[in-house]
Every structure is written in structure tokens, then in C-alpha cells.
BAPAMI-388507 format. One record per residue (C-alpha): y, x, z. Coordinates in steps of 0.02 Angstrom, whole numbers, padded with zeros to 5 digits, always signed. Layout:
BAPAMI-388507
YXZ/...
This chain:
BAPAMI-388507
+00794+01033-00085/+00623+01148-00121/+00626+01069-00292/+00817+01118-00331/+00774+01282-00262/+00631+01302-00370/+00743+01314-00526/+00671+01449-00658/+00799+01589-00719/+00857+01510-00863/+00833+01331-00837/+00926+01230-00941/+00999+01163-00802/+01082+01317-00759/+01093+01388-00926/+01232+01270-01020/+01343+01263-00887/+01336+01454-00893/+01369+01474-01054/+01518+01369-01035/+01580+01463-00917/+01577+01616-00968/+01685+01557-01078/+01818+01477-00950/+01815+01646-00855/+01910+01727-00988/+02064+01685-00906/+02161+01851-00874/+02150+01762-00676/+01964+01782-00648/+01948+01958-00769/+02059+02056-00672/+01971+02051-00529/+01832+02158-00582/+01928+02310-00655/+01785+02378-00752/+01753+02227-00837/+01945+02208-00855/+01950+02364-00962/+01843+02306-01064/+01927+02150-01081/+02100+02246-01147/+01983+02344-01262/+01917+02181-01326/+02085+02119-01360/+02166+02280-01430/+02023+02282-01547/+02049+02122-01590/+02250+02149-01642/+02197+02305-01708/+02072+02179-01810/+02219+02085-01869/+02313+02239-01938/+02186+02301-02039/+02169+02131-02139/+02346+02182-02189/+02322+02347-02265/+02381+02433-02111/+02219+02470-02032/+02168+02624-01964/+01970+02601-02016/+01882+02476-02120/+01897+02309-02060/+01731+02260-02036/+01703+02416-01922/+01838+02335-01813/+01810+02181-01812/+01620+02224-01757/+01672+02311-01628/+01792+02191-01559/+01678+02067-01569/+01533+02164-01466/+01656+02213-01344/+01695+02022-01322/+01511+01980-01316/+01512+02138-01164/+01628+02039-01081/+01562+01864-01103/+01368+01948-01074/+01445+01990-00881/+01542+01829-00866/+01372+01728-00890/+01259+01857-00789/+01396+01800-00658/+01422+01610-00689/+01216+01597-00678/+01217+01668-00519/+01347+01554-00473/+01270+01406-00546/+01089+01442-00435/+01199+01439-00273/+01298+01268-00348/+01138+01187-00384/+01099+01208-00214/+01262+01130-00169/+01236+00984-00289/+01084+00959-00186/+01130+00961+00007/+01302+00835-00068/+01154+00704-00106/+01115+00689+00087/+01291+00634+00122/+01298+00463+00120/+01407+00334+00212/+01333+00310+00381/+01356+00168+00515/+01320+00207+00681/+01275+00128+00831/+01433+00203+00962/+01430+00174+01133/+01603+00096+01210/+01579+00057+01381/+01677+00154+01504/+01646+00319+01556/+01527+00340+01679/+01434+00213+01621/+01230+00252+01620/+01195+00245+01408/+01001+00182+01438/+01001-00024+01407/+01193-00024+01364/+01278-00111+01225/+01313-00027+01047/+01439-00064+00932/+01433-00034+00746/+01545+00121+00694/+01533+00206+00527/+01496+00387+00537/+01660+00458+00452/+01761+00370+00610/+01660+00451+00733/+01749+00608+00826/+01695+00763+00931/+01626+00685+01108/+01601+00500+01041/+01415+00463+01086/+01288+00365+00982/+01112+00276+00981/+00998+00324+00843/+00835+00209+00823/+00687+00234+00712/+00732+00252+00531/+00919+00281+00562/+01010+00415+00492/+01067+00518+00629/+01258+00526+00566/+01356+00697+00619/+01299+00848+00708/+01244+00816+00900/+01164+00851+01068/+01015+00745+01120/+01069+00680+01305/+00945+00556+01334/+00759+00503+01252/+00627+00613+01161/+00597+00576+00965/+00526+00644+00821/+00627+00700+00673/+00593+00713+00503/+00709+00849+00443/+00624+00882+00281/+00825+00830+00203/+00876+00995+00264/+00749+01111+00287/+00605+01063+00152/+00476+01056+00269/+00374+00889+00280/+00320+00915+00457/+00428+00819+00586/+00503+00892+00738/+00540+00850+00910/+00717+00826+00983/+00743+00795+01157/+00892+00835+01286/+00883+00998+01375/+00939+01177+01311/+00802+01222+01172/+00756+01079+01061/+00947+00964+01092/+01015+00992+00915/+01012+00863+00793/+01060+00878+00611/+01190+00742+00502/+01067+00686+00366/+00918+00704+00458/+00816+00552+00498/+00733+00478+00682/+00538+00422+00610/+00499+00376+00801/+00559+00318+00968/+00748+00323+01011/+00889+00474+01044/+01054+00454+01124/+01171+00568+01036/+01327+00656+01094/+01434+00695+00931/+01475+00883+00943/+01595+00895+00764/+01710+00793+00661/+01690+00719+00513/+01712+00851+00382/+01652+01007+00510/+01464+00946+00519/+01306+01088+00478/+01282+01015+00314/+01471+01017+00257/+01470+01201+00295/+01299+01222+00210/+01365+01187+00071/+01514+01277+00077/+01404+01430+00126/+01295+01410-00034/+01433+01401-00152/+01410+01570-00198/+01582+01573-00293/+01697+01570-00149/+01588+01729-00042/+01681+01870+00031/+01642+02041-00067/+01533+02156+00053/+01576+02313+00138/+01436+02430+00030/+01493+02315-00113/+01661+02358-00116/+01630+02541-00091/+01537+02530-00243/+01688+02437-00328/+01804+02582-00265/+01659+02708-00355/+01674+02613-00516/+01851+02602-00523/+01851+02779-00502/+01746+02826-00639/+01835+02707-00763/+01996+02797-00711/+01929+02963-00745/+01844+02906-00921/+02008+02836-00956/+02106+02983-00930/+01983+03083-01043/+01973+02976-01159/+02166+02964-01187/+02179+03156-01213/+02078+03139-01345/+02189+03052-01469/+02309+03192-01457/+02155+03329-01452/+02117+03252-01609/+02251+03264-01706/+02304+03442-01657/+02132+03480-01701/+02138+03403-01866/+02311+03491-01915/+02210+03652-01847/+02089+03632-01964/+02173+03553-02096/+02006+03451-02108/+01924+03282-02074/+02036+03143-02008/+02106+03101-01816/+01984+02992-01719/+02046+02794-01724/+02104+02700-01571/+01952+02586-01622/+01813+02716-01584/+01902+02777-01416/+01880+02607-01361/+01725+02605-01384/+01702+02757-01312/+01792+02708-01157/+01689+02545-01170/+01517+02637-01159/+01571+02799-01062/+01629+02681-00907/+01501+02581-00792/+01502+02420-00885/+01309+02386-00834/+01328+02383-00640/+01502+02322-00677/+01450+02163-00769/+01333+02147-00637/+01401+02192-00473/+01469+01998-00447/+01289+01929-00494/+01198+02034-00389/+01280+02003-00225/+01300+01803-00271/+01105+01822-00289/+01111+01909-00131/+01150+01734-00030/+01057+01617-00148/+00879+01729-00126/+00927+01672+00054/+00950+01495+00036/+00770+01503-00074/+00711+01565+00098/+00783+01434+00173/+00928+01543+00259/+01095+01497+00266/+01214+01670+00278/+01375+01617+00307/+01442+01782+00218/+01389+01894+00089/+01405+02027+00223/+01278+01954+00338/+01163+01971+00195/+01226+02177+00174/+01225+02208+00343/+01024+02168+00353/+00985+02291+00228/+01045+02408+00341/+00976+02369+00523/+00916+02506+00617/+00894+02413+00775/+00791+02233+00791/+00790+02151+00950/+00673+02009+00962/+00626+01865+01098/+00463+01887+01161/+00430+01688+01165/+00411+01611+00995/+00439+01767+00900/+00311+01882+00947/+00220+01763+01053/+00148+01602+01020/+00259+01535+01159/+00198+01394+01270/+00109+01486+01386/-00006+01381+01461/-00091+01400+01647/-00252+01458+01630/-00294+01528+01821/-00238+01492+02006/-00255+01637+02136/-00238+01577+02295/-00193+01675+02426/-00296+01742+02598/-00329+01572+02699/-00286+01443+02540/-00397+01370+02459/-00407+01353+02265/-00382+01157+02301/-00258+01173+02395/-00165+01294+02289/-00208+01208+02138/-00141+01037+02218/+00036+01098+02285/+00079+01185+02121/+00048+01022+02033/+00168+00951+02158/+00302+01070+02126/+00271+01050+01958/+00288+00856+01925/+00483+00835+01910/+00462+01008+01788/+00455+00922+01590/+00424+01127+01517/+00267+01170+01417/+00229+01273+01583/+00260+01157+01711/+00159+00997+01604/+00021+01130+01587/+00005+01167+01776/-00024+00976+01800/-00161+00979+01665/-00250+01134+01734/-00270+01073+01913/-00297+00894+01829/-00439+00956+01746/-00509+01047+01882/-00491+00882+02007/-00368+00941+02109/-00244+00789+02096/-00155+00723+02253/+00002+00611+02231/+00167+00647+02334/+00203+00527+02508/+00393+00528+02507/+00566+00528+02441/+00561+00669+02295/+00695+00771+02250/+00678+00880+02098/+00742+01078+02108/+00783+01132+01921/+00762+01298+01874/+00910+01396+01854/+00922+01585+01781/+01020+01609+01946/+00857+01586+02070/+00725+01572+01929/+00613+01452+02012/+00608+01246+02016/+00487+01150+02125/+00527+00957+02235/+00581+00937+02410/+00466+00777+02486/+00563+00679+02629/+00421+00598+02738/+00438+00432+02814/+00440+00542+02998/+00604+00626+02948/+00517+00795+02881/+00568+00897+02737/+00419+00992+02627/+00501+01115+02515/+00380+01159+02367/+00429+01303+02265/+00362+01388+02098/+00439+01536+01999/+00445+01698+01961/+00366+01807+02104/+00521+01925+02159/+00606+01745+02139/+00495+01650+02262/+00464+01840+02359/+00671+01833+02394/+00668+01646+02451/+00527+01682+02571/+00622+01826+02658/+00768+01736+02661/+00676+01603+02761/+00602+01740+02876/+00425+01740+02788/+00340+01900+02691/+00242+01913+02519/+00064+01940+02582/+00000+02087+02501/-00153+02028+02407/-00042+01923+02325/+00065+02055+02265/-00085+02144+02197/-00161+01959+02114/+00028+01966+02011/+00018+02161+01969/-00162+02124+01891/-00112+01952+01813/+00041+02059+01725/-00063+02209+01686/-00160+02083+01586/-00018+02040+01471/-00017+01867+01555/+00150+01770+01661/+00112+01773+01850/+00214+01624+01953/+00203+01636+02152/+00188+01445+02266/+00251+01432+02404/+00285+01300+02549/+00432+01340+02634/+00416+01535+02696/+00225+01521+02653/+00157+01608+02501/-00005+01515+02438/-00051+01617+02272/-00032+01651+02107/-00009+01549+01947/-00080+01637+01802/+00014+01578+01639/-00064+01644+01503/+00059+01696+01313/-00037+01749+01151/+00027+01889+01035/+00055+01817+00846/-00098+01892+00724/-00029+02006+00623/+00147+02048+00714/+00111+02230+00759/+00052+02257+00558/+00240+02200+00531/+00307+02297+00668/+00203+02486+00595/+00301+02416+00406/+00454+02416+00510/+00442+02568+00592/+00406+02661+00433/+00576+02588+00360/+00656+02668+00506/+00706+02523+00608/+00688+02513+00806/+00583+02351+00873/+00661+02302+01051/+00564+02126+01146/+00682+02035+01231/+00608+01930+01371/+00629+01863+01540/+00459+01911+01604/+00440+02041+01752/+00417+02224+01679/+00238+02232+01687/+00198+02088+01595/+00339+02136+01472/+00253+02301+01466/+00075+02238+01419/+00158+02125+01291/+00253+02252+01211/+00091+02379+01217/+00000+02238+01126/+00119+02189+00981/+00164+02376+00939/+00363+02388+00999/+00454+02512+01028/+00527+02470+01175/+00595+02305+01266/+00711+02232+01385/+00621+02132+01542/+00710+02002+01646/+00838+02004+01516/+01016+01907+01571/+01129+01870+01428/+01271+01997+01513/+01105+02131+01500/+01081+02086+01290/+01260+02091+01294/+01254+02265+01356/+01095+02343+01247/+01189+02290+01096/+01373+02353+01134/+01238+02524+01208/+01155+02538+01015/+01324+02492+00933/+01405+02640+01021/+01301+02755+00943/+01325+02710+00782/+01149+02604+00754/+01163+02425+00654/+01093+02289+00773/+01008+02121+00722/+00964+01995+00830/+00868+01815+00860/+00923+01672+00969/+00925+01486+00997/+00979+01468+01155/+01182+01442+01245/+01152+01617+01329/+01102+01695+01162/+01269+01649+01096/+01360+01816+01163/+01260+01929+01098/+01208+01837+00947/+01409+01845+00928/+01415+02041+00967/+01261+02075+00857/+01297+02147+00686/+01154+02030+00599/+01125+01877+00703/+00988+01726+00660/+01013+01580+00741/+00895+01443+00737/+00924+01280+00657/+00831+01186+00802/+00942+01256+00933/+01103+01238+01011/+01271+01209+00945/+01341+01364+01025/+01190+01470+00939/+01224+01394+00776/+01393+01438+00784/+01388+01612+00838/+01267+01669+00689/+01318+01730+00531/+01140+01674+00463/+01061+01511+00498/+00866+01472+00489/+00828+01307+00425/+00629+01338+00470/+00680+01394+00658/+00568+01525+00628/+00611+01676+00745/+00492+01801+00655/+00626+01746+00485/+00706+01918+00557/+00600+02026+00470/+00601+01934+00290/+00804+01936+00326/+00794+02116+00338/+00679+02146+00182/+00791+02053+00093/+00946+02136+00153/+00864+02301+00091/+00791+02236-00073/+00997+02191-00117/+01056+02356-00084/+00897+02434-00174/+00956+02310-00335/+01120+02394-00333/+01061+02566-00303/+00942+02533-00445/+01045+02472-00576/+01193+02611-00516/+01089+02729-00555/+01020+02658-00729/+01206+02618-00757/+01266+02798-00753/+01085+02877-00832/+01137+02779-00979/+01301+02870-01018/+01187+03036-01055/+01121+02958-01246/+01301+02879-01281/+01367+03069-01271/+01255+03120-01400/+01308+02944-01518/+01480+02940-01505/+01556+03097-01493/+01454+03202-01625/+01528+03041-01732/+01704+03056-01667/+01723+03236-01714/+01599+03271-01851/+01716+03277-02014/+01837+03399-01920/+01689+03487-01838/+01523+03502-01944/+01439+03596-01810/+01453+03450-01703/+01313+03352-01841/+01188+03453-01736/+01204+03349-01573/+01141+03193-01681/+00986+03234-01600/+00947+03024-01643/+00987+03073-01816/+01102+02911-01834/+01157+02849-02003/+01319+02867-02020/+01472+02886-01884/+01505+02728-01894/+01356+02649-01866/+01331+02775-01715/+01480+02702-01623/+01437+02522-01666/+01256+02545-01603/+01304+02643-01445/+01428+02475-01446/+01303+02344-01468/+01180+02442-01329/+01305+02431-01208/+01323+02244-01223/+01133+02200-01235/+01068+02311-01096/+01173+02193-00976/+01092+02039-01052/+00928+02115-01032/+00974+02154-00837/+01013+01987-00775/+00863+01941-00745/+00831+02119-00619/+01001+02058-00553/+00948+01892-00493/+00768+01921-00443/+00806+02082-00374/+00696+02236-00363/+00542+02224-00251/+00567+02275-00102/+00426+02402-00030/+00441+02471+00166/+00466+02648+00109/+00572+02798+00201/+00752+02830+00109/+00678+02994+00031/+00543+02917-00052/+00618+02766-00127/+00785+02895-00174/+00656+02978-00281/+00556+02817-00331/+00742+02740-00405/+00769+02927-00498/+00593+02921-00561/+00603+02726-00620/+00796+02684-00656/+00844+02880-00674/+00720+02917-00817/+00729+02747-00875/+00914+02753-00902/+00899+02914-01000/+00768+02857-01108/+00806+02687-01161/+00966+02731-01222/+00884+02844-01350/+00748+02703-01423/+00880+02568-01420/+01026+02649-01496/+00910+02725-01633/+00813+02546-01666/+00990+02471-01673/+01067+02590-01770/+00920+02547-01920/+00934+02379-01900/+01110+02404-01975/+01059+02518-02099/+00937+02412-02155/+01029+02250-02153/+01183+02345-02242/+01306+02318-02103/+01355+02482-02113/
């Protein structure tokens, strides 16, 4: 997919099918629904009759004059229909690419009876586009993994390369952060038993592509303000423009000189008076919008996803993964007054050995590698961690009837269970968990039963280079929130050492819930990052929400943008992006309207000039002849879109600048630009005429 992604601007690829249609769009159907480019189209075609009438005596100019303008004002329109039809082909060739990976799977479906363990069982052969929601599979090295799923049993690595472009394979493996498997992707190692989550026909990559075919996109909110601006300014040009026909010829019978202005040069005054540049444009740009997304291997399921990043004023952030390395590993027991480090060290690794997290494997390494190993006498039971009590840990039946209870977890988590059991948090612990979060690191209490024996110190790194992107945030005016479970103080240290502006400790997902709705009250544009079931509420209540491709179903679905690279820190190229689209509208707006300054001085000095002389003085570009004036302001007006398509695609740069500067950056650049180049081009067109006697 990288390669098809890779395609240059005017590959030929993209280019023939462009051309052709910009051709099909023609149809009164598609013109219509841009109504700038719609005038134009009527112009073209009134021009075109008026064409006609002239090559029976009955014209009302030359012929050739005509017929060169009609035929400029159809190049206008076909110029926007390809600017648009390339953007739509980038986003198709995409497409084309992601329908290669569908292929006709068989599966291997489980049918024993429910209940039934799935480890060992029998499989029966079931191709994939029979399979429904709930049906559960086996999927063996080198299988295709056939619909989208949830790992329930077995750990295997993934090659997902199909989907996401990257070569490196992943891990899949039941439990709530790495469970989702992709359709299309392929099992390299080991075995997975998959629970189908979709039906055929609903899977990720069907509404990939869907997603990337940038024809069927949903205008945006800024986008169709900017229509409603447009369609304005075309009515008002309009109206003037009509009154001039009658102006005209009152002043001509005023005068009783020169000759009424032809219906030929008010359309093409209307033509080049209106916003035909961002008109052409407008569709291209925000179909651009979604493929510069898929090139970053981002799926936005709407146009307004894409929008709505450019202006975030509010990014909330998890701590693990995004501004941390995540995986915090233990690095440091504290044992309490009375334990020893052994004996600290060895009941932590027993609470730990039914835990499969990076944390709980890396307790069992640390006291492994210190020599403090002692196996468990008994009948085990295994405590999962819940978000409810926020601790896991084993309860070891002896062969004498006795119950040890062996706890780890947060330490108001483990403080709470001891009280409960009539115990108390010895206070040198207390102070070993203040110093271990005042450090920036994760502090878990041990306990057995109502006794506390220390401290586990579990130790997260900051990302280099996050708080550089946090100061280029800050400057665009954007609020950095960490979201984390952590206690407060270690939140605190994290957050001092990445450069937020503020966080959220022991978050719940009814507390992200809240923040958002909090910021969204007062009027603030909220993006957010999450993988996770509990993310899915407030990834659903966020304005811009990321979900990653590695996790869960419910994540995926509650996103309007999708990262194929599960890359949490994705967030902040989202939102440069968002911003560089609106700045690529803003830009060629601006240019747009600049250029109507030098058509002014073109046409209407050559409109009015035999009725008023005086008028010969605003040929400031000292233009040939009337005639060729209005067929050079003409030809401008179609070429300057053809030279903009590429700005269109690309984009403009995007540079983390406040709104004043870059406000005065776009007058300076597009502004002054769109006054100027008028002037050169009109003039250098209007002596290529001259000189090639076309007028």
C-alpha cells in the first residue's frame, strides 16, 4: 500500500483517468453542485450558442472573439473538473489497492457446542464470506486471518504490513489492549483463536475503502461556510454585472458614442469577477484533505474529522504509550520496617505469577535477577485486576486448610483493603510511595492479608523529544491534558517532565467523559487518543478522536479517525494536518479574491472605452486592444487554476505559528501574490496574442 501511496502528482496513472473525467463531469448532475463553477458552466454554454449565432451573420462581436472565449470558459470549467477528478483519483488508487487484499478466504470454524473449551477441538473448513458476527475461528501460521476479530485464546505474531505498510510484525493476544485482529492480515507464528466480531461486507478493510474513496465524503462544516461565502459573492457579481447591459446602452444613447457592451464580454466579466480559483478548487482541496491522511496512514472516516483537527484547542493524551514509553518495568523494591528485601522481593513475585502484564512479568524478572525466587506450596487462585479495586495478586490454599492472600496494586488500592481487614499503612511506607512518585516513577504497595510489606517501584520513561512537540503546540494555541491512571504525584512529575499543561490522574472513563463534556461547554474543540473499551465514551464524545488500529473493536468504532501505525503520538501530525487544510483554503481564498483587483483594470477600461475615452487611462497594463484585454483576463482566469492544483493537493506547509502571524504571513504571500501575478500574466498573455495575431 506505501507504494500506491507513493504516487507522484501527475502520474500517469492518475493523470488519464483524470482527464477523462473531467470530461464525464460535465453532466449538468455533477456541475450544479458547485454553484460557482456552475456559472461558469452556463457562461460556457451561452457563449457557445452565442458562438453559433454569429457564424450566421447575427452575431453581436466577431466570431472568433466568441468562440475564444467560449472555449476558455470551457477549458475553466474542465481545468476545475480535473483539479477535482485527480484528487479523486489519489483517494481511488488507494481503494484499488486495499480491494487487492480481499480475497476468498476458507477458514477453520469451530462447531462444537457451546461451552465447549476451543484448545485441542475439532475445526471444520468454512469459507470466510459464510462466516457471521460471533462464529469463532482457528487461524494457524500462514493463514489469512479472514474477517475482523477478538483474540480469545493463544499469543501470535502478525504481519500486518497488508494494511498498515509497516514490515515489522505485531503481537495479538486475548485481553483488552492488543485483542484486535485485522481481515487480510496474516498469522507468521504460533496459533490464535478468533471470535468473528462483523459480517461479511462490514469488516475494517471494507470500510477502509469506502473511507478513502474520496468521491463519496461529506462536505465540512468550515467548507461549506466557505461555499455559502462564494455563492454569495457570485450572486452579488451577478447582479452587477446584469445592470450593466442596460447601463450600457443608456450610456451609449447618452453619448451618442461607442457601441453597448456584448453579452459575450459580461460573461467574461462575470467569469473572472466571481471566485472561480477557490471555486474550481474547493472540491480538490478537501478530497486532498482525507487522502494526505491515508499517505499518513490515517483513515478519517469523514472529511469533517479531518476539519475538525485543524481546529483543536484542547489535546488530551494517555500518559502510557503516548508520552511515555509505556511498559514500565520494576526497577526497585522498598520493603517495609521488619521485611526484608527477600522477603519482599519473593511475595511480590508470588502475587505476580498469574499477572501476564509488562508490569507484573517484570516484577518476576527483577526479583529473579536478584535471587529471590521461591515457588508457591498450594492450590493457586489468580485475583485479576479490575479498575474497580485496582490491584491483582493469588490466594494459596495450603494442604493444612489455610488461605494466604497476596495482594499488589496501587497503594490507596492495597491501603483500603488493609483497613478493611483491620490493618494500617505503616507510615514509612507511605513516605517510600510519596518519594517513589515524586520521582516521576509508579509506586505499587504488597501486602499479605492486612500486612503491608513495601513498595514496588515501577519505573515509565518520558519519549525524547515530546515536550519540544508539546512548546510547538502550545505556541499554536492548543491545551496539552495527560490522561493517566497513576496516583497524582506521579502524574504530577510526569506531566512536569514532558511539558503539559495540565492532566487528569486516576482517570475513570465516566471522569474523561466529564473533562470533555467540561471543555466542550465552554466552547473549546477537544481531540482525543484511545485504544481501549473504556476509551470508547469519550473517544465517542470527543470532537477529534484517534483510535488505534491495534485496539479494540469498540475503540475502532467510536473514532472518526483510525491509525493504521497505532501510534498514539499520530495526534499531533493529525492536528498539523488538520491546520495545514484550513491554511490551503485560507491561502488560496485569499489569492482567489486578490486576483479580481488586475481583472478590474483589464476588463472594464475595455468594456467602456469607445463610449468613455477617459476610461483608456485605467489600462495601466497598456493592453492591446479591448478585445484582447477581455480574452487575456479570460485565459488568466482559466490557467491560474491549472497552475494551483498542485498547492491544492500538496497543501501549504504547515508552520506552528499564532493566528496573527500566519493572518499576516497568507496577506504577505497569497495577498500580494494575488495582486501581482495578475498584472505579469495578463500582460505576457495579452502579447502572446498580439504577437501570434489572434487578436
Amino acid at each position: 500500500m506505501k507504494t500506491k501511496t507513493s504516487l507522484t502528482l501527475f502520474d500517469p496513472v492518475l493523470l488519464m483517468p483524470a482527464i477523462k473525467a473531467s470530461f464525464a463531469k460535465l453532466s449538468p448532475r455533477v456541475q450544479w453542485r458547485n454553484p460557482v463553477m456552475f456559472v461558469v458552466y452556463i457562461g460556457s454554454i451561452l457563449t457557445t450558442l452565442l458562438g453559433l449565432q454569429a457564424l450566421q451573420g447575427k452575431g453581436e462581436a466577431p466570431v472568433a472573439f466568441i468562440f475564444a472565449v467560449a472555449l476558455w470558459l470551457w477549458f475553466t470549467v474542465l481545468f476545475a473538473n480535473f483539479a477535482e477528478a485527480l484528487a479523486e483519483g489519489r483517494s481511488k488508487a488507494q481503494a484499488a489497492s486495499l480491494r487487492t487484499l480481499k480475497k476468498s478466504t476458507w477458514a477453520k470454524k469451530f462447531q462444537a457446542p457451546a461451552g465447549k473449551v476451543y484448545h485441542g477441538t475439532t475445526w471444520l473448513p468454512e469459507q470466510a464470506e459464510n462466516l457471521r458476527k460471533g462464529d469463532v475461528v482457528l487461524v494457524e501460521a500462514k493463514d489469512m486471518i479472514p474477517l475482523d476479530g477478538e483474540v480469545i485464546e493463544g499469543v501470535a505474531s502478525v504481519d500486518e504490513s497488508a494494511i498498515t505498510g509497516e514490515s515489522a510484525p505485531v503481537i495479538r493476544e486475548s485481553g483488552e489492549e492488543f485483542s484486535a485482529v485485522t481481515g487480510g492480515t496474516r498469522v507468521l507464528s504460533d496459533w490464535l483463536v478468533v471470535r468473528i466480531t462483523v459480517n461479511p461486507g462490514e469488516s475494517f478493510l471494507d470500510r477502509m475503502i469506502s473511507m478513502v474513496e474520496g468521491a463519496k465524503r461529506q462536505k465540512t462544516p468550515n467548507e461549506i461556510a466557505l461555499t455559502i461565502l462564494l455563492v454569495a459573492l457570485t450572486i452579488v457579481f451577478l447582479v452587477v454585472t446584469v445592470t450593466l447591459l442596460p447601463y450600457s446602452i443608456f450610456s451609449v444613447e447618452a453619448a451618442k458614442a461607442g457601441t453597448a457592451v456584448s453579452i459575450t464580454a459580461l460573461v467574461a466579466l462575470l467569469v473572472c469577477l466571481i471566485p472561480t480559483t477557490i471555486g474550481g478548487l474547493l472540491s480538490a482541496v478537501g478530497v486532498a484533505g482525507m487522502s494526505r491522511m491515508m499517505q499518513a496512514n490515517v483513515i478519517a472516516t469523514s472529511g469533517r474529522a479531518v476539519e475538525a483537527a485543524g481546529d483543536v484547542d484542547v489535546l488530551l493524551l494517555d500518559k502510557t504509550g503516548t508520552i511515555t514509553h509505556g511498559n514500565r518495568q520494576a526497577t526497585k523494591f522498598l520493603s517495609a520496617p521488619g521485611v526484608s528485601e527477600k522477603q519482599l522481593a519473593t511475595f511480590a513475585m508470588q502475587a505476580s505469577m498469574a499477572d501476564e502484564t509488562p508490569e507484573g512479568r517484570s516484577i518476576v524478572a527483577l526479583a529473579q535477577k536478584l535471587g529471590f525466587v521461591e515457588a508457591l506450596a498450594g492450590e493457586i487462585h489468580a485475583v485479576p485486576f479490575t479498575a474497580q479495586t485496582r490491584m491483582s495478586g493469588v490466594d494459596v490454599q495450603s494442604s493444612d486448610g489455610g488461605t494466604r492472600h497476596l495482594r499488589k496494586g496501587a497503594v490507596d488500592a492495597i491501603r483500603k483493603h488493609i483497613e478493611a481487614l483491620g490493618g494500617s499503612m505503616p507510615a514509612e511506607v507511605i513516605r517510600a510511595s510519596d518519594e517513589v512518585a515524586r520521582r516521576g516513577s509508579t509506586p505499587l504497595a504488597v501486602c499479605e492479608g492486612k500486612t503491608v510489606l513495601g513498595v514496588i517501584e515501577l519505573k515509565d520513561i518520558v519519549k525524547a523529544g515530546i515536550k519540544e512537540r508539546f512548546v510547538e503546540l502550545r505556541r499554536m494555541g492548543i491545551k496539552t491534558i495527560m490522561i493517566t491512571g497513576d496516583n497524582k504525584l506521579t502524574a504530577a512529575a510526569i506531566a512536569a517532565e514532558a511539558g503539559v499543561d495540565d492532566f487528569l490522574a486516576e482517570a475513570t472513563p465516566e471522569e474523561k467523559l466529564k473533562l470533555i463534556r467540561q471543555y466542550q461547554a465552554e466552547g473549546r474543540l477537544v481531540a482525543m487518543t484511545g485504544d481501549g473499551t473504556n476509551d470508547a465514551p469519550a473517544l465517542a464524545q470527543a470532537d477529534v478522536a484517534v483510535a488505534m488500529n491495534s485496539g479494540t473493536q469498540a475503540a475502532k468504532e467510536a473514532g472518526n479517525l483510525i491509525d493504521l501505525d497505532s501510534n498514539p503520538t499520530k495526534l499531533l501530525e493529525i492536528v498539523e494536518t488538520g491546520k495545514a487544510l484550513l491554511m490551503t483554503r485560507g491561502s488560496l481564498t485569499t489569492f482567489s479574491i486578490a486576483n479580481d483587483v488586475a481583472k478590474y483594470f483589464a476588463i472594464i477600461p475595455a468594456m467602456f472605452v469607445t463610449t468613455y475615452p477617459q476610461l483608456s487611462a485605467l489600462n495601466v497594463m497598456r493592453l492591446a486592444s479591448p478585445s484582447s484585454a477581455i480574452l487575456s483576463a479570460v485565459i488568466f482566469n482559466a490557467l491560474i487554476i491549472v497552475a494551483l492544483i498542485p498547492l491544492a493537493l500538496k497543501g501549504v506547509k504547515y508552520r506552528p505559528v499564532g493566528a496573527a502571524a500566519l493572518l499576516r504571513r497568507n496577506l504577505a504571500i497569497y495577498g500580494v501574490g494575488g495582486l501581482i501575478v495578475p498584472f505579469i500574466g495578463i500582460k505576457a498573455i495579452d502579447l502572446l496574442l498580439v504577437a501570434v495575431h489572434l487578436v
